[in-house]
py3Dmol code that shows the C-alpha trace and the ligand (Angstrom):
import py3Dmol

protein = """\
ATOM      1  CA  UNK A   1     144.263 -28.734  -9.059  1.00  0.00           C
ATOM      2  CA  UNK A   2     142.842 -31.917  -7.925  1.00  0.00           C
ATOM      3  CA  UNK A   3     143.121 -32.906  -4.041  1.00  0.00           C
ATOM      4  CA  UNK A   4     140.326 -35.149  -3.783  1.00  0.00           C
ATOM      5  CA  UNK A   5     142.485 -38.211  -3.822  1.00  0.00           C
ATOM      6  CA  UNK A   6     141.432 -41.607  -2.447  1.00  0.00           C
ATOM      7  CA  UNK A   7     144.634 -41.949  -0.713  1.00  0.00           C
ATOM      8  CA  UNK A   8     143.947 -39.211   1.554  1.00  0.00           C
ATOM      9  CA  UNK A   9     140.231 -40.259   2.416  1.00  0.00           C
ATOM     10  CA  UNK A  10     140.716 -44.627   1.970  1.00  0.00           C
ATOM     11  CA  UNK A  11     142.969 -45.030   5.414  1.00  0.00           C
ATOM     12  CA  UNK A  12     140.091 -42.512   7.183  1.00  0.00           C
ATOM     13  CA  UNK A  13     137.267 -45.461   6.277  1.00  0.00           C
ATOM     14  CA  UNK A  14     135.947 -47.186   8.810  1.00  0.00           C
ATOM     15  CA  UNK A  15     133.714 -49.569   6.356  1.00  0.00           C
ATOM     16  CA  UNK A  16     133.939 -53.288   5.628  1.00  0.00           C
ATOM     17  CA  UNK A  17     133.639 -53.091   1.901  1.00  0.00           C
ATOM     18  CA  UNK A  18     132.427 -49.545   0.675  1.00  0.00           C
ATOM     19  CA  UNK A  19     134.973 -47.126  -0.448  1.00  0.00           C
ATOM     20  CA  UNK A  20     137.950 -49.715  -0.394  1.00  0.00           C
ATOM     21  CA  UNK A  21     137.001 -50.470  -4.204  1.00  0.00           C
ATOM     22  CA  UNK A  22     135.439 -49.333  -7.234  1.00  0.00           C
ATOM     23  CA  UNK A  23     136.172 -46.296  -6.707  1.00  0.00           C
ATOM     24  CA  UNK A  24     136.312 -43.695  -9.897  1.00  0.00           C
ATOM     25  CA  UNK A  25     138.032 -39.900  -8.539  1.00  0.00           C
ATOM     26  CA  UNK A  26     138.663 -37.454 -11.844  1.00  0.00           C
ATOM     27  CA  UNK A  27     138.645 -33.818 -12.058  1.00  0.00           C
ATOM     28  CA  UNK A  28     135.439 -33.700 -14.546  1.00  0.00           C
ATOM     29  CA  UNK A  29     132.864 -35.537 -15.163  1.00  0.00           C
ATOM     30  CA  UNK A  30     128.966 -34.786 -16.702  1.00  0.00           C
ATOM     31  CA  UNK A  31     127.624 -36.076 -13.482  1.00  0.00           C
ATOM     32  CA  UNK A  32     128.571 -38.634 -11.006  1.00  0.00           C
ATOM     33  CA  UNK A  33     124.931 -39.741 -11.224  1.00  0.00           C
ATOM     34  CA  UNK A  34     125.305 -40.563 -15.115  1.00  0.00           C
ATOM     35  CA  UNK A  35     128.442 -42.445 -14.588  1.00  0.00           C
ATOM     36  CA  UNK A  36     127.918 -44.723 -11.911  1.00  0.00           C
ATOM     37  CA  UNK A  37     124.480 -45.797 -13.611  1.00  0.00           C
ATOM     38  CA  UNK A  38     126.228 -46.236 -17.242  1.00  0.00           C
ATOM     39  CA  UNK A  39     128.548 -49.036 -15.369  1.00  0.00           C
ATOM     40  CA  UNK A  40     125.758 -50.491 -13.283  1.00  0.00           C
ATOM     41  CA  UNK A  41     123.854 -50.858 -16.565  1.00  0.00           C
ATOM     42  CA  UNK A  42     125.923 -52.669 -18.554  1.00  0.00           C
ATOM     43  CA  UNK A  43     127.089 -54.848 -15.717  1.00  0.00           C
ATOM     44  CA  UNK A  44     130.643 -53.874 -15.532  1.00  0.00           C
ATOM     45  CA  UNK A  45     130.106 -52.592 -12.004  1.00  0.00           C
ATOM     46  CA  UNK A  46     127.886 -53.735  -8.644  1.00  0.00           C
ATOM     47  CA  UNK A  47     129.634 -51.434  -6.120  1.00  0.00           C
ATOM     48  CA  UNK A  48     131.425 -48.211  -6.081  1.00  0.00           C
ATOM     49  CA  UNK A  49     131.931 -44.532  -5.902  1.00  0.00           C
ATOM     50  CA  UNK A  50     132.512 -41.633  -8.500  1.00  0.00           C
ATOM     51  CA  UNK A  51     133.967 -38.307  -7.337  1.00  0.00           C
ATOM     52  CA  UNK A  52     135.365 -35.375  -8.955  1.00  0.00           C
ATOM     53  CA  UNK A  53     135.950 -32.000  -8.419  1.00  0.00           C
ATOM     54  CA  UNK A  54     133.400 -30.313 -11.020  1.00  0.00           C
ATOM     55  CA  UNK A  55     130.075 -31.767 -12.779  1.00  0.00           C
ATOM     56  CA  UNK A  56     129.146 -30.247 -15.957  1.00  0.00           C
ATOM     57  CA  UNK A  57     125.967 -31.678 -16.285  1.00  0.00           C
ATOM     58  CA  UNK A  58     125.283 -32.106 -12.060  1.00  0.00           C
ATOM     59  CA  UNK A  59     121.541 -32.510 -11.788  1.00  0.00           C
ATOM     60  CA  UNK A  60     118.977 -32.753  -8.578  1.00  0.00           C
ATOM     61  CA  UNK A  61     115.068 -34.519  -8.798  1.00  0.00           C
ATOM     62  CA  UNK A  62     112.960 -33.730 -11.657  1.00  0.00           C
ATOM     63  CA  UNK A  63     115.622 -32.780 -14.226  1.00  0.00           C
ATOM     64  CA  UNK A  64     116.924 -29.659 -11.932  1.00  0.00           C
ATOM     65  CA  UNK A  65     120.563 -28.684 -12.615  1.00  0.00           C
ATOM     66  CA  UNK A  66     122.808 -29.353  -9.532  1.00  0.00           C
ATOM     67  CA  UNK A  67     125.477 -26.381  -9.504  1.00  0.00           C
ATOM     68  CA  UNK A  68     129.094 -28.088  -8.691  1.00  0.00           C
ATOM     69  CA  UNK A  69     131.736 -25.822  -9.728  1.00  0.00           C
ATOM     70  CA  UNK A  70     135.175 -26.707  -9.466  1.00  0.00           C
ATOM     71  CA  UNK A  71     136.696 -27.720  -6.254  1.00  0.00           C
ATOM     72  CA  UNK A  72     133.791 -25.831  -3.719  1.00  0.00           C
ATOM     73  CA  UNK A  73     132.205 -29.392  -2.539  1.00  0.00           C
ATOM     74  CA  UNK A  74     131.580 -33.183  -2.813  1.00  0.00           C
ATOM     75  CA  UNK A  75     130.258 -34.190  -5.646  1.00  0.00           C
ATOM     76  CA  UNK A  76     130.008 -37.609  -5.180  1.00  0.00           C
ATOM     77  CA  UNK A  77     127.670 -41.175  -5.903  1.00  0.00           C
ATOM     78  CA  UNK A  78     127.612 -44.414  -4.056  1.00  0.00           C
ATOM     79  CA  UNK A  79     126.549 -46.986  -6.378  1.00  0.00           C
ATOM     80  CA  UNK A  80     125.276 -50.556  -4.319  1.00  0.00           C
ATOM     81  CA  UNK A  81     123.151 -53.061  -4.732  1.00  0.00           C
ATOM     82  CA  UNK A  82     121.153 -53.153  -1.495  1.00  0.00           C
ATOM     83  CA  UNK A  83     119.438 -56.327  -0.611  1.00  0.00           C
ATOM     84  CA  UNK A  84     115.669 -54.744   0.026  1.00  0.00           C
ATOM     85  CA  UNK A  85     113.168 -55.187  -2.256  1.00  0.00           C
ATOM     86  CA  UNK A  86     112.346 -52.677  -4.836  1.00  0.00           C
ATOM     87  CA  UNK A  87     109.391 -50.462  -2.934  1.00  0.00           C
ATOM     88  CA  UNK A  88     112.176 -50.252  -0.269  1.00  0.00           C
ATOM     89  CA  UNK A  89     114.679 -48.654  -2.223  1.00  0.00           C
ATOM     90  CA  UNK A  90     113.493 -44.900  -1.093  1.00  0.00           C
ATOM     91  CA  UNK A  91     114.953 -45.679   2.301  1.00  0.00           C
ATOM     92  CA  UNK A  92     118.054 -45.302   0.467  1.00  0.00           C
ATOM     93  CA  UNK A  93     117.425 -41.947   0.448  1.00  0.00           C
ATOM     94  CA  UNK A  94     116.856 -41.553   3.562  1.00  0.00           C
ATOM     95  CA  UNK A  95     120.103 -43.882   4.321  1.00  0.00           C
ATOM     96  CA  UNK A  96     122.394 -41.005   2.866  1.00  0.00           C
ATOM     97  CA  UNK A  97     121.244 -38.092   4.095  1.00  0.00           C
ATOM     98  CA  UNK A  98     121.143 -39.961   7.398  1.00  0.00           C
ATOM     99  CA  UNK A  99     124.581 -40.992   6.678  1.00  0.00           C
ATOM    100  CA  UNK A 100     125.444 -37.175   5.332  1.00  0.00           C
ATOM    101  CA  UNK A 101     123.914 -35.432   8.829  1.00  0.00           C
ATOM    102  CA  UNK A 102     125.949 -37.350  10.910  1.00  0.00           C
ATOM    103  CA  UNK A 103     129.268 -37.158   9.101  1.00  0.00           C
ATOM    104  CA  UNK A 104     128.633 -33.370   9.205  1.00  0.00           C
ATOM    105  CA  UNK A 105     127.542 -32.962  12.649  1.00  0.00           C
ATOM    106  CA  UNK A 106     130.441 -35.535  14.008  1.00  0.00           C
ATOM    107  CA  UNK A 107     133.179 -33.559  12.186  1.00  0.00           C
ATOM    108  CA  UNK A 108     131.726 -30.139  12.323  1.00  0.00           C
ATOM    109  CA  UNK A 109     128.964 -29.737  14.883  1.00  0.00           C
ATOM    110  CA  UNK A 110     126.993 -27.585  12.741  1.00  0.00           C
ATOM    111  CA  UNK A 111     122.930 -28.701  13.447  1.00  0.00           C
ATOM    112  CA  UNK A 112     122.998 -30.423   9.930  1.00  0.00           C
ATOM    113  CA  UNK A 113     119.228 -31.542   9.588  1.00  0.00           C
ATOM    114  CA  UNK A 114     117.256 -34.067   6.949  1.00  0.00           C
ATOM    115  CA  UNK A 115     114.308 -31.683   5.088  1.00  0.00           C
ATOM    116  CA  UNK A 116     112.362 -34.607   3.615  1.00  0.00           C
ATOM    117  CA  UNK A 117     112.801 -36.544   1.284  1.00  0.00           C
ATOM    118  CA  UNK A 118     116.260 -35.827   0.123  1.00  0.00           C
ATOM    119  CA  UNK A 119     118.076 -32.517   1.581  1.00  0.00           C
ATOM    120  CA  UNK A 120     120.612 -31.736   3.961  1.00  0.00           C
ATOM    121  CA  UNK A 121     119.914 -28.375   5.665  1.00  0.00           C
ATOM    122  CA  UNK A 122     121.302 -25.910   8.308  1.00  0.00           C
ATOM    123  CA  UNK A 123     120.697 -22.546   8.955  1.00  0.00           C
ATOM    124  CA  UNK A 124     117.494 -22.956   7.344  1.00  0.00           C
ATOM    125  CA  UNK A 125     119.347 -23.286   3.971  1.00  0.00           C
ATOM    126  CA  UNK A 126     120.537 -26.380   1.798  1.00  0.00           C
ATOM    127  CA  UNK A 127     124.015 -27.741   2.674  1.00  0.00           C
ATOM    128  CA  UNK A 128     123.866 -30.916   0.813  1.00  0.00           C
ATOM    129  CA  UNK A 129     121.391 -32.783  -2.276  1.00  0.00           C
ATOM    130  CA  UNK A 130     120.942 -35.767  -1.996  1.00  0.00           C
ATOM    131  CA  UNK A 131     119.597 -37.684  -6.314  1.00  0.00           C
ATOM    132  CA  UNK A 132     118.964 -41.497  -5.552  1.00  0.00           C
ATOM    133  CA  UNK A 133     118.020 -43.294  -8.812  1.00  0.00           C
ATOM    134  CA  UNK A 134     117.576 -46.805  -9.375  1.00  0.00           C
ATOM    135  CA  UNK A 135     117.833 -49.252 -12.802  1.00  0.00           C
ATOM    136  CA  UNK A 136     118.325 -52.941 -13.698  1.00  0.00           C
ATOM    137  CA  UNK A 137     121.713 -54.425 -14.146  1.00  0.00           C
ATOM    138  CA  UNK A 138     121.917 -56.929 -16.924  1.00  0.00           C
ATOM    139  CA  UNK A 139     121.332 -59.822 -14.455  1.00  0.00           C
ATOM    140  CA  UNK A 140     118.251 -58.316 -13.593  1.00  0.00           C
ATOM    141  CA  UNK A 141     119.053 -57.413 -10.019  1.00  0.00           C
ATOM    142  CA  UNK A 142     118.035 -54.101  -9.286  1.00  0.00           C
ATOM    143  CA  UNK A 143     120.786 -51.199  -8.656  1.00  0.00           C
ATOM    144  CA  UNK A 144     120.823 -47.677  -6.611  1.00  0.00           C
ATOM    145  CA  UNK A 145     122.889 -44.867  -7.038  1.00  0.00           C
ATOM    146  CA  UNK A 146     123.028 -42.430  -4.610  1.00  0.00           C
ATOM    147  CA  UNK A 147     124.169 -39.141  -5.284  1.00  0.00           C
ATOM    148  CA  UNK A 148     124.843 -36.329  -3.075  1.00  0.00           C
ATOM    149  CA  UNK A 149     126.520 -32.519  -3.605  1.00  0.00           C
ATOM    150  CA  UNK A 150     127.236 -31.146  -0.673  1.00  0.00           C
ATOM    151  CA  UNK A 151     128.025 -27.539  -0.851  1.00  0.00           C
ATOM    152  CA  UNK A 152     131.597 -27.009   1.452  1.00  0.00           C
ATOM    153  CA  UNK A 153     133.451 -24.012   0.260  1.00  0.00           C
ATOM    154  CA  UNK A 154     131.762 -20.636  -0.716  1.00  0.00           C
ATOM    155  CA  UNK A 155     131.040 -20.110  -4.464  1.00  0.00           C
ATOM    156  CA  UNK A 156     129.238 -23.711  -4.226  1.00  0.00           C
ATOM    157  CA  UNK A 157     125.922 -22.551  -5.708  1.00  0.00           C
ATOM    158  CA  UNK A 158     125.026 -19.474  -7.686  1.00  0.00           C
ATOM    159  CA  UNK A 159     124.572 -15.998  -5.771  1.00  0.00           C
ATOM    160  CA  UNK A 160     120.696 -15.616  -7.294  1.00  0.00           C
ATOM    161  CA  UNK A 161     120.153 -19.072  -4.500  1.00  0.00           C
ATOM    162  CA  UNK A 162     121.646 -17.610  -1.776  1.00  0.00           C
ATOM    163  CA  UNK A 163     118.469 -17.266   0.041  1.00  0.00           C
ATOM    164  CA  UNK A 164     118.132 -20.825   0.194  1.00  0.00           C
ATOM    165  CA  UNK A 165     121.961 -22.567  -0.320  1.00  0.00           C
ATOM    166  CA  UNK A 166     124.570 -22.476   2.207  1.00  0.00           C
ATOM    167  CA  UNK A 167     128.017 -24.126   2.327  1.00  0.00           C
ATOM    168  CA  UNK A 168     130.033 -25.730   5.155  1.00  0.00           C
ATOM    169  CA  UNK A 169     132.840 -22.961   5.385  1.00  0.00           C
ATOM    170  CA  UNK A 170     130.143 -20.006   5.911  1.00  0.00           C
ATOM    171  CA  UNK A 171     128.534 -22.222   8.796  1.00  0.00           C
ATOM    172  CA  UNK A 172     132.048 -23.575  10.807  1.00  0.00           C
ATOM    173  CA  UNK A 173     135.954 -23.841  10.211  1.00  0.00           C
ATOM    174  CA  UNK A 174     135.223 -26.745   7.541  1.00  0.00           C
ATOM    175  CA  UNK A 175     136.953 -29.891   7.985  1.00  0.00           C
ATOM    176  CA  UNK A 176     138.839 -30.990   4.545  1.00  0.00           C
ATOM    177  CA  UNK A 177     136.718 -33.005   1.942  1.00  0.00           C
ATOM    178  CA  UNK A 178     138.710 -35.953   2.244  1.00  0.00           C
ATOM    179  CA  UNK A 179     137.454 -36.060   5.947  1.00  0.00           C
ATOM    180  CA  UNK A 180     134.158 -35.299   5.074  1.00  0.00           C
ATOM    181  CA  UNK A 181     133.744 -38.554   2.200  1.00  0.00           C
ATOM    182  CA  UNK A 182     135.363 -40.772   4.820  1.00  0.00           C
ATOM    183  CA  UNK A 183     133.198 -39.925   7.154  1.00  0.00           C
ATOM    184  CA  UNK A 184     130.267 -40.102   4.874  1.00  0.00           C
ATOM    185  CA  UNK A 185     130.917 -43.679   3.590  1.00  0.00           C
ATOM    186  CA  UNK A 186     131.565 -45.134   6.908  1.00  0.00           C
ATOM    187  CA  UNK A 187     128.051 -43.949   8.103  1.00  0.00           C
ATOM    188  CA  UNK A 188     126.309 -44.381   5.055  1.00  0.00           C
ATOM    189  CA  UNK A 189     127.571 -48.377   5.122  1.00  0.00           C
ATOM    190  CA  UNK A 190     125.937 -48.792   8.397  1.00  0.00           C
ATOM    191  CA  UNK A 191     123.070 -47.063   7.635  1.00  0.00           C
ATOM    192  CA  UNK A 192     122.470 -48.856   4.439  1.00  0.00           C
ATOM    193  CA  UNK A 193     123.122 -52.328   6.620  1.00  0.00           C
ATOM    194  CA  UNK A 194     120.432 -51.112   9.120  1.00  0.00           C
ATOM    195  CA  UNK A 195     117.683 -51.086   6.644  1.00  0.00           C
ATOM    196  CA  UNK A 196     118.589 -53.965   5.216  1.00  0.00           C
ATOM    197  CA  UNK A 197     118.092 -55.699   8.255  1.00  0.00           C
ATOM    198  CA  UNK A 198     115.012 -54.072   9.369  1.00  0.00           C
ATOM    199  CA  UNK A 199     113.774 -52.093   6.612  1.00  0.00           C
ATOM    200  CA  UNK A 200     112.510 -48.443   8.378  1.00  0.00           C
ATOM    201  CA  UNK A 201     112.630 -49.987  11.605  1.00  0.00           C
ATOM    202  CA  UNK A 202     116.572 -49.884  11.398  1.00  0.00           C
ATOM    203  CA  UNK A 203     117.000 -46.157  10.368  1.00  0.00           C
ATOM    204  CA  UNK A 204     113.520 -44.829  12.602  1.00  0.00           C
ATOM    205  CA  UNK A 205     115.397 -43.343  15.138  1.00  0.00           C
ATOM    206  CA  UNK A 206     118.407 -41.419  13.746  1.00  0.00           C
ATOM    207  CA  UNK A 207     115.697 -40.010  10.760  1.00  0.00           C
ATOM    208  CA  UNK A 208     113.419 -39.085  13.786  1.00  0.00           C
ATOM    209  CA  UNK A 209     115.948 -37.474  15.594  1.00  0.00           C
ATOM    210  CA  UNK A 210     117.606 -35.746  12.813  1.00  0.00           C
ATOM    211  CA  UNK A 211     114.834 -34.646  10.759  1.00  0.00           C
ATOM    212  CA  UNK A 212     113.209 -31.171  10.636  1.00  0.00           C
ATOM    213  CA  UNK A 213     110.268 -32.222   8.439  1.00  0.00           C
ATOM    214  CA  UNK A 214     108.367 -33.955  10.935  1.00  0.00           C
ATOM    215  CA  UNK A 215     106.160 -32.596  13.551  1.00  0.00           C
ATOM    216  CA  UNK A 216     106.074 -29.417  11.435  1.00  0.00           C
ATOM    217  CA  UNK A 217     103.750 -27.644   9.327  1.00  0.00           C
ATOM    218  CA  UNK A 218     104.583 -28.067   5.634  1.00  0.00           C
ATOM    219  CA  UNK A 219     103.453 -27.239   2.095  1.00  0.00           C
ATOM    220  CA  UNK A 220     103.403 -29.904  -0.154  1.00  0.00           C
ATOM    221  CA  UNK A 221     103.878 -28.611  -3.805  1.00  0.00           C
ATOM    222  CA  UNK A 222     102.871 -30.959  -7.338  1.00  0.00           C
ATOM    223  CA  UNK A 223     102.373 -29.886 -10.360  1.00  0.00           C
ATOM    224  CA  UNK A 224      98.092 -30.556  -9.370  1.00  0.00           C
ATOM    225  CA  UNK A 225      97.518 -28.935  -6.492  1.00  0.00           C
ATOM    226  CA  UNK A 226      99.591 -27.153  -3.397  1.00  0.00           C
ATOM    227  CA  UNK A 227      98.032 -28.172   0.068  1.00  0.00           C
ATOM    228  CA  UNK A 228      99.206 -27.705   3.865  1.00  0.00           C
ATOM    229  CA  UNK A 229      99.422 -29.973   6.754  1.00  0.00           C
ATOM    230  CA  UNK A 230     101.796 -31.134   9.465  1.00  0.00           C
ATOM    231  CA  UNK A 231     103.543 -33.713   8.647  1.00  0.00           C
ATOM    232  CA  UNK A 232     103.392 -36.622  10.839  1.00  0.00           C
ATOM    233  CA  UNK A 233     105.173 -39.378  10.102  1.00  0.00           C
ATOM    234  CA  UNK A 234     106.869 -41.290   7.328  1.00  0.00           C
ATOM    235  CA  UNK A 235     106.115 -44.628   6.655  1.00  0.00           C
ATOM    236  CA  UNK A 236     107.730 -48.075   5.735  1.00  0.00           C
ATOM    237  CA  UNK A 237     108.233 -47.332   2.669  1.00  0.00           C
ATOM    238  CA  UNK A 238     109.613 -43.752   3.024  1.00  0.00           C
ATOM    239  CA  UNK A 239     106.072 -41.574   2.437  1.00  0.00           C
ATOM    240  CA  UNK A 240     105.398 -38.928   3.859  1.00  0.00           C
ATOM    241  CA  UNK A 241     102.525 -38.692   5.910  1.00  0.00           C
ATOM    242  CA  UNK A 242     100.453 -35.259   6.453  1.00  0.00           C
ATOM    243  CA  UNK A 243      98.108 -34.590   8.666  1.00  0.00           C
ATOM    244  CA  UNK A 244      95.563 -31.664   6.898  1.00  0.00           C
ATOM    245  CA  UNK A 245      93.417 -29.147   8.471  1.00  0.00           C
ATOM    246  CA  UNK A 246      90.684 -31.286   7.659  1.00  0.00           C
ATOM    247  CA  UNK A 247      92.257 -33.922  10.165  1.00  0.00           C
ATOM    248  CA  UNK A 248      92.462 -36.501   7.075  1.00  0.00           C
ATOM    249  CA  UNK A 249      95.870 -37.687   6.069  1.00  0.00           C
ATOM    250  CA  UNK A 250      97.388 -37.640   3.098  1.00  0.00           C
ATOM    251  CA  UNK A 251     100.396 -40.026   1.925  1.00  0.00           C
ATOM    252  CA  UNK A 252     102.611 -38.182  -0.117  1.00  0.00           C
ATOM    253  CA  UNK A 253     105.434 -39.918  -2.262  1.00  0.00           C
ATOM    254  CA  UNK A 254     108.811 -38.020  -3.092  1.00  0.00           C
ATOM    255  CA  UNK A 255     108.211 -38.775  -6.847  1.00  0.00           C
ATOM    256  CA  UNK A 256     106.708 -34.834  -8.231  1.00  0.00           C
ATOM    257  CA  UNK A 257     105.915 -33.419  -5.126  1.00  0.00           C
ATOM    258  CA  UNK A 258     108.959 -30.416  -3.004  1.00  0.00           C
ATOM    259  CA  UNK A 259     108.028 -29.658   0.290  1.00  0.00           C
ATOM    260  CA  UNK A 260     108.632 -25.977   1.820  1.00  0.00           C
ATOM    261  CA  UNK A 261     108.081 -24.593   5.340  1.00  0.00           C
ATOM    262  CA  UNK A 262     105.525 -22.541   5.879  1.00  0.00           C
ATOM    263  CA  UNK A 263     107.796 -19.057   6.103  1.00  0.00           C
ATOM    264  CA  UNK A 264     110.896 -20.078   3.767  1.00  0.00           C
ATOM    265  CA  UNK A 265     113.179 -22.887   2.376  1.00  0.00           C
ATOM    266  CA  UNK A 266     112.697 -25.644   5.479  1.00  0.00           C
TER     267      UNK A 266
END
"""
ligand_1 = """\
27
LIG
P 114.106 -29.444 -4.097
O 114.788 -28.402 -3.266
O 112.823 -28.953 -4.643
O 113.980 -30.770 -3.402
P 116.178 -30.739 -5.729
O 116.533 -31.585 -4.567
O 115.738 -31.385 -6.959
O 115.080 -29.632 -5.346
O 117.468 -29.846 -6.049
C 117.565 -29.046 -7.205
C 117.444 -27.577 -6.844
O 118.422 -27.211 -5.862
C 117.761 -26.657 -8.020
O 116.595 -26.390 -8.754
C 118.312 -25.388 -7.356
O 117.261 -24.542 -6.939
C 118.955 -25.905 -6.098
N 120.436 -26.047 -6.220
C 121.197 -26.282 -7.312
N 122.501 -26.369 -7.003
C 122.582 -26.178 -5.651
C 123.648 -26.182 -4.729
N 124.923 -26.402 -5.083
N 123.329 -25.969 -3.430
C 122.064 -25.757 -3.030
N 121.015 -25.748 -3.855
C 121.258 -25.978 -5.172
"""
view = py3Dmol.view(width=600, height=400)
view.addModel(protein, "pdb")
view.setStyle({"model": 0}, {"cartoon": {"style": "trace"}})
view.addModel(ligand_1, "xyz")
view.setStyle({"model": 1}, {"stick": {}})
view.zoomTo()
view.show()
């Protein structure tokens, strides 16, 4: 059963360009990731989205799987190739779960929240993923692909992460998923326009208002060392920036690092 169909979410879009073309919506796929950068890569795409309704091979940072069983969410990637230069790109990130938060608390009203760098969280849980990788396409320009699963029917993500996962449906009367990708892609063009226009400056505001990462104590977990602080602030080129009980601050880059709350998930 497939009812992710771009006729149902295409006359919903409120965007210029993104959405209207390029757009790839099967029932499987290994990941929508994998796709979108396969095109992008050999130059037989620039701009476009991949959907589907299960991911065999869905993954999230650092070679973590990404569970996306069949029909329970959005597994979805925006491939675009935005015109900032390369140390900009992680404001991408922060583009779509900017873009992700407000599609969710516009259609839902559920406190949807951005848990640096790259989740979507309410009720202290993760709602939505958010995988942005980057590559060359064969004219050398540089490409993005944003991914994002975001978890909308129960049975989303395995029982044993239940602690830490939530979906849509257990949080409000969900709205479909057609309304939800709509939604999505119309804020995540305006986003993405934002900071190409003024870098962080465009995006400052909505990631200050909607994040629950800053102003809060944190943990900052790498493979070296775990340390804690309260993270301050990000900066231009989407680091964040922790204040530790030393009163020195440290710069820490999404690369290898997770960040946790100080009692749980967020
Ligand atoms: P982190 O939470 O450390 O930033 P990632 O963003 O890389 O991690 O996401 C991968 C992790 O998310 C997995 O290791 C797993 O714990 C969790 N996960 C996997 N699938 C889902 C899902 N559908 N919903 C919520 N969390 C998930």
């Amino acid at each position: 059963m497939q009812d992710l169909l771009p006729a149902a979410w295409q006359p919903l879009l409120t965007t210029c360009s993104l959405g209207r073309e390029g757009v790839i919506c099967q029932h499987t796929l290994t990941s929508t990731n994998t796709v979108l950068k396969e095109l992008a890569r050999r130059g037989e795409m620039s701009q476009g989205v991949c959907l589907c309704e299960m991911q065999t091979a869905g993954r999230g940072r650092l070679d973590r799987s990404w569970s996306s069983p069949e029909g329970r969410g959005v597994w979805m990637s925006v491939l675009l190739r935005p015109q900032l230069p390369p140390e900009k790109t992680p404001l991408v990130t922060f583009c779509a779960a900017i873009a992700m938060t407000k599609a969710i608390r516009r259609l839902t009203g559920v406190d949807a929240r951005i848990k640096w760098p790259n989740d979507v969280v309410a009720d202290g849980r993760k709602l939505c993923g958010v995988l942005l990788e980057a590559g060359f396409a064969p004219d050398g320009g540089m490409f993005v692909v944003a991914g994002t699963g975001l978890n909308v029917r129960s049975g989303a993500y395995p029982p044993e992460l239940a602690d830490r996962a939530v979906a849509l449906e257990e949080l409000c009367d969900a709205p479909s998923r057609n309304e939800l990708i709509a939604a999505y892609l119309s804020e995540l063009e305006e986003a993405v326009s934002a900071a190409e226009a003024s870098y962080l400056e465009g995006i400052a505001q909505s990631y200050h208002e909607l994040s629950c990462t800053l102003g809060h104590e944190v943990q900052v977990l790498s493979p070296a060392e775990t340390f804690t602080g309260v993270a301050e602030s990000v900066d231009g080129d989407g680091a964040l920036l922790v204040r530790t009980g030393a009163g020195e601050i440290r710069r820490v880059l999404a690369g290898d690092v997770s960040v946790r709350g100080l009692m749980g998930y967020v």
